[in-house]
C-alpha positions as CSV (number, residue, x, y, z in Angstrom):
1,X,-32.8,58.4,106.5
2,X,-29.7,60.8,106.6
3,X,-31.9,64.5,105.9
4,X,-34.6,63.0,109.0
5,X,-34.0,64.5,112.2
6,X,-32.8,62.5,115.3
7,X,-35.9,61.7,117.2
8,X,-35.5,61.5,121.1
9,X,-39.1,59.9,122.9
10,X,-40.0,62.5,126.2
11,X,-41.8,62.4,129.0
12,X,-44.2,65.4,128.2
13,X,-43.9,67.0,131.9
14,X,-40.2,67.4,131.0
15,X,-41.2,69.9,128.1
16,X,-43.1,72.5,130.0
17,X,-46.3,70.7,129.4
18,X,-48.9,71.2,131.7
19,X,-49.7,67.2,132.0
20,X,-48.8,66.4,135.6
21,X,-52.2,64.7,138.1
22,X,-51.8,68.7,139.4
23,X,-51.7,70.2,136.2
24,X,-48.0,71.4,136.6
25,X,-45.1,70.4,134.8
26,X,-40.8,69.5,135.6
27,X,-39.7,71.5,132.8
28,X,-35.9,70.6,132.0
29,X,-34.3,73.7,130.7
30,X,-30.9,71.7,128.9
31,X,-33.2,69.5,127.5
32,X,-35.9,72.3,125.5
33,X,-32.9,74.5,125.1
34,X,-29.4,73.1,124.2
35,X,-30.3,69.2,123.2
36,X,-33.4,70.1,121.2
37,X,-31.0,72.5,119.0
38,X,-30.0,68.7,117.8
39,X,-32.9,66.4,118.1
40,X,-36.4,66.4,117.7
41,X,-38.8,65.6,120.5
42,X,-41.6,63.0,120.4
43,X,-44.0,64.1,123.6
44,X,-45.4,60.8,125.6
45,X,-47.9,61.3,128.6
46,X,-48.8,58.0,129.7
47,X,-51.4,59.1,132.5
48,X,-53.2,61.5,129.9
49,X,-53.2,59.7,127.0
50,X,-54.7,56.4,128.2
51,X,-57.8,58.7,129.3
52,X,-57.4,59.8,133.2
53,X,-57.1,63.9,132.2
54,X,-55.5,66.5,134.0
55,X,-55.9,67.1,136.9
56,X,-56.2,63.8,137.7
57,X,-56.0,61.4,140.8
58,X,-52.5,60.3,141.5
59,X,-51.9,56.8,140.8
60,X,-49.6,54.1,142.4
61,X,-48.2,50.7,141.8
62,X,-48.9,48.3,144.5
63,X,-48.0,44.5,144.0
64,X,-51.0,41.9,143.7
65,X,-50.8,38.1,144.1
66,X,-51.2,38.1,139.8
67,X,-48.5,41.0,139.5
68,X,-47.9,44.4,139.9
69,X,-51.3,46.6,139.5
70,X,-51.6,50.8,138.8
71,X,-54.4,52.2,141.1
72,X,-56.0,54.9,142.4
73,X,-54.3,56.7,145.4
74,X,-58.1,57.8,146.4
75,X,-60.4,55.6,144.1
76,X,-58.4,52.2,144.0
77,X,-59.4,52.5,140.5
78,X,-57.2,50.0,138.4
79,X,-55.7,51.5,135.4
80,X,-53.1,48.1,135.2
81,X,-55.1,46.6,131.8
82,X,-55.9,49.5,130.3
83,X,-52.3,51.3,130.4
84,X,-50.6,48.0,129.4
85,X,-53.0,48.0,126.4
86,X,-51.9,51.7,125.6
87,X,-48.3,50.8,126.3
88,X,-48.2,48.1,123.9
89,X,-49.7,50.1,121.1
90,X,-47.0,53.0,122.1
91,X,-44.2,51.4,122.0
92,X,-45.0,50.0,118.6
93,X,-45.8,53.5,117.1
94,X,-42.6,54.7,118.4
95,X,-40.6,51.8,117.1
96,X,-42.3,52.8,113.8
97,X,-41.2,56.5,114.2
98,X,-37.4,55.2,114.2
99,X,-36.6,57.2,117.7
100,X,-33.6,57.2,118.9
101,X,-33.7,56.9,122.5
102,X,-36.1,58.2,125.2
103,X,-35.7,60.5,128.4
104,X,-38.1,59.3,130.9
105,X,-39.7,60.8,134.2
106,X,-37.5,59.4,137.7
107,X,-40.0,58.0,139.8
108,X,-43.2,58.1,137.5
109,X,-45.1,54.9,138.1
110,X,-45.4,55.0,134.2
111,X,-42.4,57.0,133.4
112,X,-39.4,55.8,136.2
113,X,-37.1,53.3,135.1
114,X,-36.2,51.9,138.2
115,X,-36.9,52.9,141.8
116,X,-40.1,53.9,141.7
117,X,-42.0,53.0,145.1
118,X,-44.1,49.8,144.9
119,X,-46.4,49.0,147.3
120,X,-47.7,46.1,149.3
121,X,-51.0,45.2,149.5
122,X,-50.5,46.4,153.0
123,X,-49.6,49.9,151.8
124,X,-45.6,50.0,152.7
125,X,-43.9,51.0,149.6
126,X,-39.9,49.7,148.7
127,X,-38.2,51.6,146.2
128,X,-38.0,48.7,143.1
129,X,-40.6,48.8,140.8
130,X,-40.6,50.2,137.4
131,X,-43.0,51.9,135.7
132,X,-45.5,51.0,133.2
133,X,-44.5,52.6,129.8
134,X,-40.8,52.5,130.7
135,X,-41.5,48.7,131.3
136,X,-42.9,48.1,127.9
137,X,-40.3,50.6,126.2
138,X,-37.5,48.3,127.8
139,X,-39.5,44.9,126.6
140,X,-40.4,46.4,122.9
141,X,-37.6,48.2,121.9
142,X,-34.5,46.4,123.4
143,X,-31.4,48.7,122.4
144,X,-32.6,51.9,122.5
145,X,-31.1,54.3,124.4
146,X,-32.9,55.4,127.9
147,X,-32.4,57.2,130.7
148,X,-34.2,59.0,133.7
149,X,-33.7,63.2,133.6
150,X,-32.8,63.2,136.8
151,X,-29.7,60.9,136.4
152,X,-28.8,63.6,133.1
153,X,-27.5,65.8,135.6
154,X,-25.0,63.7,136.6
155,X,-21.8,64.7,133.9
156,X,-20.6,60.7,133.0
157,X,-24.6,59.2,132.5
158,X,-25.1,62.5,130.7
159,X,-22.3,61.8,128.2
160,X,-22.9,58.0,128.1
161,X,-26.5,58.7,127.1
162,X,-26.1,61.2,124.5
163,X,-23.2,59.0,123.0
164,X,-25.8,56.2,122.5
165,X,-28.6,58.1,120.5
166,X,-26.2,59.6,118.6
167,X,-24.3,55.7,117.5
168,X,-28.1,55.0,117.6
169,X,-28.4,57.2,115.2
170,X,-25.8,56.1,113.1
171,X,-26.7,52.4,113.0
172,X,-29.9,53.6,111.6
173,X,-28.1,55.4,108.8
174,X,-25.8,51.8,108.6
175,X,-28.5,49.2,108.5
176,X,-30.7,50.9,105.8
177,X,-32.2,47.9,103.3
178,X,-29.4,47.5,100.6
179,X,-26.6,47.5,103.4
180,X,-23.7,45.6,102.4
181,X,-20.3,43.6,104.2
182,X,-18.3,46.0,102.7
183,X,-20.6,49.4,104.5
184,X,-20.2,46.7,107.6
185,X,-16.4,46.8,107.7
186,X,-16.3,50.8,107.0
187,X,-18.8,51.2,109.8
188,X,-16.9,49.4,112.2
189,X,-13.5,51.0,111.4
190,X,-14.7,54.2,111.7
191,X,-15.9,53.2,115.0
192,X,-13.3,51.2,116.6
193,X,-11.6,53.8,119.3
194,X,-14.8,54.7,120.4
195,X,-15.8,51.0,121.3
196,X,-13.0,50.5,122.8
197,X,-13.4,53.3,125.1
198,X,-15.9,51.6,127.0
199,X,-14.9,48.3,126.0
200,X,-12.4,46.3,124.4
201,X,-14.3,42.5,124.7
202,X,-17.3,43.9,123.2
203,X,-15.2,45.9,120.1
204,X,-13.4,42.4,119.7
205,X,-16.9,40.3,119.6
206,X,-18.1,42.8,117.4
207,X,-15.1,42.4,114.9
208,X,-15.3,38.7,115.1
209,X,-19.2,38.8,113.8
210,X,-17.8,41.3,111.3
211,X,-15.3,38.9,109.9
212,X,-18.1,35.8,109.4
213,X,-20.7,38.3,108.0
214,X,-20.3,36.8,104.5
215,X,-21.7,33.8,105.8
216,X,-24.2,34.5,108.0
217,X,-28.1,35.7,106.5
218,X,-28.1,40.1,106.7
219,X,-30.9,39.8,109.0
220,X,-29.1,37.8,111.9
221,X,-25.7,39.5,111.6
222,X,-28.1,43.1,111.6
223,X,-29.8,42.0,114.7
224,X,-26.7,40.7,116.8
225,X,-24.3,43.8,116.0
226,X,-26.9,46.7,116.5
227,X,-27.4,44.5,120.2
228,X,-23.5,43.9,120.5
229,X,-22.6,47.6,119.6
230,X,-25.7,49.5,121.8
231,X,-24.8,46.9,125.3
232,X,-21.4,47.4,124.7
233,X,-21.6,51.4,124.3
234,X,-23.9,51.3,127.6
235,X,-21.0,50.1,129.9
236,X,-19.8,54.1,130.6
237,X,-16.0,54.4,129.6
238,X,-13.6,55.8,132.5
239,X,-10.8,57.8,132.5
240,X,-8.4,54.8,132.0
241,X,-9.6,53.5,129.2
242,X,-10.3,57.1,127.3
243,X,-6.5,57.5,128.1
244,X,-5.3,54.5,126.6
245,X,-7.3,55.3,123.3
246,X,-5.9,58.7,123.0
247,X,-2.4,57.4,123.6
248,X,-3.2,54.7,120.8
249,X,-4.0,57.7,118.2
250,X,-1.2,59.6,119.4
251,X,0.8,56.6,117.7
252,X,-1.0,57.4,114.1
253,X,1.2,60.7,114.4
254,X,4.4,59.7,115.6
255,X,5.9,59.8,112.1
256,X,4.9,63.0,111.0
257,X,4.6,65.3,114.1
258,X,7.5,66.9,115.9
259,X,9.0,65.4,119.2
260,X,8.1,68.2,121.5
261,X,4.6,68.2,120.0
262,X,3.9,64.4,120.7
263,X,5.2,65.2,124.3
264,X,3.0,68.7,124.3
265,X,-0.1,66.1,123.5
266,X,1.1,63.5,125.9
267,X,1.6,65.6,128.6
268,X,-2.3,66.1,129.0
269,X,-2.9,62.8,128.1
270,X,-1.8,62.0,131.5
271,X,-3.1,65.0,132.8
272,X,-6.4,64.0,131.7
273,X,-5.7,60.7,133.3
274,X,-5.0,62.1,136.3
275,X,-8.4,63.9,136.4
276,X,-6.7,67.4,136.2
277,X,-8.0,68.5,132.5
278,X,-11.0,66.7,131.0
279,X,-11.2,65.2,127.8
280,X,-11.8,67.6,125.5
281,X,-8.4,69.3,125.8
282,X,-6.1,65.9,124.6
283,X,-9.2,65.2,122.4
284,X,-9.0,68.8,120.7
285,X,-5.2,68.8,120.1
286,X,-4.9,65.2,119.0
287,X,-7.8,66.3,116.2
288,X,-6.1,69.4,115.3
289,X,-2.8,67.3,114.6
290,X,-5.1,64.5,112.5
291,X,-6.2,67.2,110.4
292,X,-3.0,69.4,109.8
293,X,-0.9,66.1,109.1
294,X,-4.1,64.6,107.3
295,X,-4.2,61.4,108.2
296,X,-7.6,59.7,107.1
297,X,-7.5,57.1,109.8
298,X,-8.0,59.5,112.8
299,X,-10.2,62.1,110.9
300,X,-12.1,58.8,110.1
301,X,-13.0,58.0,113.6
302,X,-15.9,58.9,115.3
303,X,-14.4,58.8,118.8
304,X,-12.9,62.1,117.6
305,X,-16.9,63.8,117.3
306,X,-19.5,61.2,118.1
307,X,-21.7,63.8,119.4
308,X,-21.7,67.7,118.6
309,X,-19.5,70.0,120.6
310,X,-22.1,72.6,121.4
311,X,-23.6,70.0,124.1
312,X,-20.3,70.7,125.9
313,X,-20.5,66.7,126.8
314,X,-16.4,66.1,127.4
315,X,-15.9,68.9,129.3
316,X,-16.1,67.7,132.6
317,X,-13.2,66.7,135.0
């Protein structure tokens, strides 16, 4: 598990693939340049792999009186059975794969996760449907990690996202059969600052399962931490919070670093509070401190690195 590379499920289009009902494609250029230096990308066109080619009519979702139909813009064709058959079968290939988390096309009525325009039998459209695949990805694989690529560019649900296929990730590398109480307790150590981040109920429910785990059947206590850690890691941390944790592991160094260096550290601590520096900049100097005072507790946590620099993912205000 640790020498396979991350897998990340995408809407083809977003590639550069020529799969759109016009043949085009919505190439994302930060997600085939800089995020696919990290991941591997597992290509899904809904539309063309159930068997309606490109180019192909445009389809729609329009609500019936037995539930909510794909059809022909032109045709009326209905796709609705065979595309939740495909779906299904998807969804469980891709759980097979081990992915990670999915990016999926905004407003797709296969691909869009919410908003996508649902029509009445009548033909007036309202902007709450969701589409097909991204329907049966949410059913069939609970906690993984999704979001639209047109929410990415927004800096906070960019980070948030990335953050959970990467603890995604790690849960993988955690729950591997053999796992053990002891791996359980290490794993949550490690990742205590970072849950508390985003938020502090959900790291203390977490440690309460951890602490019955010896008497509890692996299976159940795998099940309700992997849901526990990924619901608790999707409520997007804020500036607050963030500033409260880095003021926590400023306390691991009060011992051994120098007065006018704590203050040097928590002088853009609340800077960063303030919203005048972003996080990187407390987060850099509190890790260069860990690791010239060696202190195994902070080098240990993953809040310090839980995703890799080069995606530049902290360095907003």
């Amino acid at each position: 598990m640790n020498d396979q590379p991350i897998l990340v499920g995408i809407s083809s289009c977003l590639t550069g693939l020529e799969v759109r009902f016009d043949g085009g494609h919505k190439r994302e250029s930060f997600l085939t340049g800089t995020v696919s230096r990290f991941v591997d990308f597992v290509t899904v066109c809904a539309e063309l792999e159930v068997g309606m080619g490109v180019p192909r009519e445009a389809v729609r979702l329009i609500r019936r009186p037995d539930g909510v139909h794909m059809e022909g813009n032109r045709t009326g064709r209905d796709w609705t059975e065979d595309m939740e058959r495909f779906c299904r079968q998807r969804v469980e290939e891709l759980r097979a794969l081990g992915l990670c988390g999915f990016i999926l096309k905004k407003g797709s009525p296969t691909c869009g996760m919410e908003r996508v325009r649902l029509y009445s039998p009548e033909g007036m459209p309202e902007k709450n449907g969701v589409g097909l695949f991204a329907r049966a990805l949410i059913e069939g694989i609970p906690d993984l990690p999704l979001e639209e690529e047109g929410r990415l560019c927004d800096p906070p649900l960019r980070e948030n996202f990335f953050e959970r296929v990467f603890a995604f990730r790690r849960l993988q590398r955690l729950f591997i059969p053999g796992w053990s109480r002891g791996d359980l307790v290490r794993f949550h150590t490690a990742e205590k600052m970072l849950l508390l981040a985003h938020d502090e109920r959900g790291y203390r429910t977490l440690g309460r399962l951890v602490a019955g785990a010896a008497n509890r059947p692996a299976e159940s206590v795998e099940q309700e931490y992997r849901s526990v850690f990924m619901a608790t890691l999707r409520r997007k941390s804020s500036r607050g919070r963030n500033a409260n944790v880095l003021q926590h592991m400023l306390g691991h160094l009060r011992e051994g670093l120098a007065p006018r260096f704590r203050q040097d550290v928590a002088q853009e601590i609340t800077h960063y509070r303030a919203g005048l520096v972003p996080l990187v900049v407390p987060m850099t100097m509190l890790a260069h401190y860990a690791r010239v005072l060696e202190v195994p507790y902070l080098l240990g946590q993953t809040y310090l690195e839980p995703h890799p620099k080069e995606l530049m993912l902290r360095n907003h205000v």
